[in-house]
C-alpha positions as CSV (number, residue, x, y, z in Angstrom):
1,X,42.8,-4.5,6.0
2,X,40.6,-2.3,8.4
3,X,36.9,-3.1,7.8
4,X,34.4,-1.6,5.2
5,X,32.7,1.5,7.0
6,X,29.8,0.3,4.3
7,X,28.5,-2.1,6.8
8,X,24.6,-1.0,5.9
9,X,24.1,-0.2,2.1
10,X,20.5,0.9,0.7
11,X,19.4,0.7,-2.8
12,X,16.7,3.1,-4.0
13,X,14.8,3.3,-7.1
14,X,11.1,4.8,-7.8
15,X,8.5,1.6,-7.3
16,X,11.2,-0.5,-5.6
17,X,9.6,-3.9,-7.3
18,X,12.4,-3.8,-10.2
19,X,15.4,-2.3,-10.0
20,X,16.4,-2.2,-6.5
21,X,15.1,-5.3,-5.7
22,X,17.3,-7.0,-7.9
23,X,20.3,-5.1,-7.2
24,X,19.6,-6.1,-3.5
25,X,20.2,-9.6,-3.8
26,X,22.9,-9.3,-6.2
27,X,24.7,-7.6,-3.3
28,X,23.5,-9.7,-0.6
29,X,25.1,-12.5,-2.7
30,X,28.2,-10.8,-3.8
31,X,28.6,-9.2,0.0
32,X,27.2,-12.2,2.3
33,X,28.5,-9.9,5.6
34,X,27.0,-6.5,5.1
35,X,23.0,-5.6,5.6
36,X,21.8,-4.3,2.5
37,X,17.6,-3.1,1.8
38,X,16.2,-1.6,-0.9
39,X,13.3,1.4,-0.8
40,X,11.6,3.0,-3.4
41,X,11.1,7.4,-3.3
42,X,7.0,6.1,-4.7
43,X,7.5,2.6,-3.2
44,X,4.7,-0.2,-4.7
45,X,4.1,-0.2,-1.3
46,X,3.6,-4.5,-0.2
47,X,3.7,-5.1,-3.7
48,X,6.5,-7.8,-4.7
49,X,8.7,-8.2,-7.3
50,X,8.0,-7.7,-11.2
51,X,7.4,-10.9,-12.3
52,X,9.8,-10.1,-15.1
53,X,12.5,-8.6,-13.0
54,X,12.0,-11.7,-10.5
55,X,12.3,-14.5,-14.0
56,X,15.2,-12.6,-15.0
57,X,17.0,-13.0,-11.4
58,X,15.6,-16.5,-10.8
59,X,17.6,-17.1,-14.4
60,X,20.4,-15.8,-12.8
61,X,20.6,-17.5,-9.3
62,X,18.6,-14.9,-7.4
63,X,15.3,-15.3,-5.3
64,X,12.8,-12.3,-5.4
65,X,10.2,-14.1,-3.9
66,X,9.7,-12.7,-0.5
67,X,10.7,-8.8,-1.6
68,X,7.7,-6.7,-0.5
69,X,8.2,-3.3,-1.6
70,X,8.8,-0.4,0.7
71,X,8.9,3.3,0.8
72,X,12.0,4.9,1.5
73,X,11.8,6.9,4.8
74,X,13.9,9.3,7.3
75,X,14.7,6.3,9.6
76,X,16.2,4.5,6.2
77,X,18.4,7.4,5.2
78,X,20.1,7.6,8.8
79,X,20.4,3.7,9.0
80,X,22.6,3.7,5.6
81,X,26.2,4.5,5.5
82,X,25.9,3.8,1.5
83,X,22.3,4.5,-0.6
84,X,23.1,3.7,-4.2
85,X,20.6,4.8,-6.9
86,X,19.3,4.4,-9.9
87,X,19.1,8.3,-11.8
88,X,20.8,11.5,-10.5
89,X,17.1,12.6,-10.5
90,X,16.6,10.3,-7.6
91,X,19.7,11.5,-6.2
92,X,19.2,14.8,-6.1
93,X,15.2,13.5,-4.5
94,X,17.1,12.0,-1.7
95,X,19.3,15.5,-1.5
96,X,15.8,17.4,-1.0
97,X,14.6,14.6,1.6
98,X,17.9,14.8,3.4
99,X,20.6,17.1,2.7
100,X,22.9,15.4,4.7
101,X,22.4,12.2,3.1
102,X,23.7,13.6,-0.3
103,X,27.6,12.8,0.4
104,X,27.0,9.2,1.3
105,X,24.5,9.1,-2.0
106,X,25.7,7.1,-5.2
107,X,24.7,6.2,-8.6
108,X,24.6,2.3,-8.8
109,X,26.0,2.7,-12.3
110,X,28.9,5.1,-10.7
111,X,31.9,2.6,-12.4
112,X,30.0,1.7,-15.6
113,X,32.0,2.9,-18.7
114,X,30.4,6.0,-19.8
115,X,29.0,4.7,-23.7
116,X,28.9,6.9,-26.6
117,X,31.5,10.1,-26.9
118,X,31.4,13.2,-25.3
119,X,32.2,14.4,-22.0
120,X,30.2,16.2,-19.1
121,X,26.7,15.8,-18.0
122,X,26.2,13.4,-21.0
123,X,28.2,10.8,-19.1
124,X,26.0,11.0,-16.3
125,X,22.9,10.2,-17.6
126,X,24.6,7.4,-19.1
127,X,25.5,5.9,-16.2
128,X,21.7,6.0,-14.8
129,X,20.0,2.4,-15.0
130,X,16.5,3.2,-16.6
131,X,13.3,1.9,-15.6
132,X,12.4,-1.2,-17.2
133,X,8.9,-1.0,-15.4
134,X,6.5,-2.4,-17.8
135,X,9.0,-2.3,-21.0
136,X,9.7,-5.3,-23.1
137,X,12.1,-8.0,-21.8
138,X,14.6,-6.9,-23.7
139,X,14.5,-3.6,-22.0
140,X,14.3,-5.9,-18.4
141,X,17.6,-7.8,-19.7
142,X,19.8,-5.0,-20.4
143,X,18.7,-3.2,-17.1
144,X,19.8,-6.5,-15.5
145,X,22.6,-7.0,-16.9
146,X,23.8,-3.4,-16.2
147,X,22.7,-4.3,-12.6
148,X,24.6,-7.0,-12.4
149,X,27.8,-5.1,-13.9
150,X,27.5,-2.2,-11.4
151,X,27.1,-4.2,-8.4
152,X,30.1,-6.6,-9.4
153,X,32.1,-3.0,-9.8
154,X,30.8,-1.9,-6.1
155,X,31.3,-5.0,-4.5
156,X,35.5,-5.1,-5.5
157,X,35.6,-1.4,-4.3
158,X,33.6,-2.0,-0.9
């Protein structure tokens, strides 16, 4: 089996101190041998991890400790052969950064199973994680745990 040409994968999300934070060291873990960061588009810039997003993770075998958020820049974009994101909004924010960057530009939640019936843009926006940022737990659980089920899809397909 040749090797993955996803040797450098960046996850992006707005503040980068809950989502892509989290989804970072779910891949480190699941892929030990690739470089993986995580940016924001309106990073929390030295900020570190929600303190729910980082109990959550801790709960669940991950350390958020050192994460210091950053902002996503040119240099990033070039450095990534994979940027998965959170929304299609953000997506298409990367698209206006870097129109080149669109084709290697993914929604983390790309191999969710759409939810609900209907067909079209409707499945999209299902498959965006939302922002959890200051929500109840609850809301911080679910966005975990579809974090966790995206980046177990990526990791068998990369």
């Amino acid at each position: 089996m040749s090797p993955s040409p996803y040797q450098h994968i960046l996850v992006v999300c707005l503040g980068n101190i809950c989502r892509s934070p989290v989804a970072e060291a779910m891949l480190k873990q699941a892929l030990p041998q690739r470089q993986i960061k995580s940016a924001g588009l309106t990073a929390m810039v030295g900020q570190g991890a929600d303190a729910t997003a980082a109990e959550i993770a801790k709960n669940d075998g991950l350390d958020l400790s050192g994460h210091n958020a950053t902002q996503l820049s040119s240099e990033m974009i070039q450095w990534a052969d994979l940027i998965l994101v959170m929304s299609q909004n953000q997506r298409s924010a990367i698209g206006e950064k870097n129109p080149a960057a669109l084709g290697k530009t993914m929604l983390l939640g790309h191999w969710l199973p759409a939810s609900g019936k209907g067909a079209g843009n409707s499945q999209t926006q299902q498959k965006d994680i939302p922002d959890p940022y200051k929500k109840s737990r609850e809301v911080f659980e679910h966005v975990h745990k579809l974090i966790h089920q995206s980046v177990s899809e990526w990791s068998k397909k990369i």
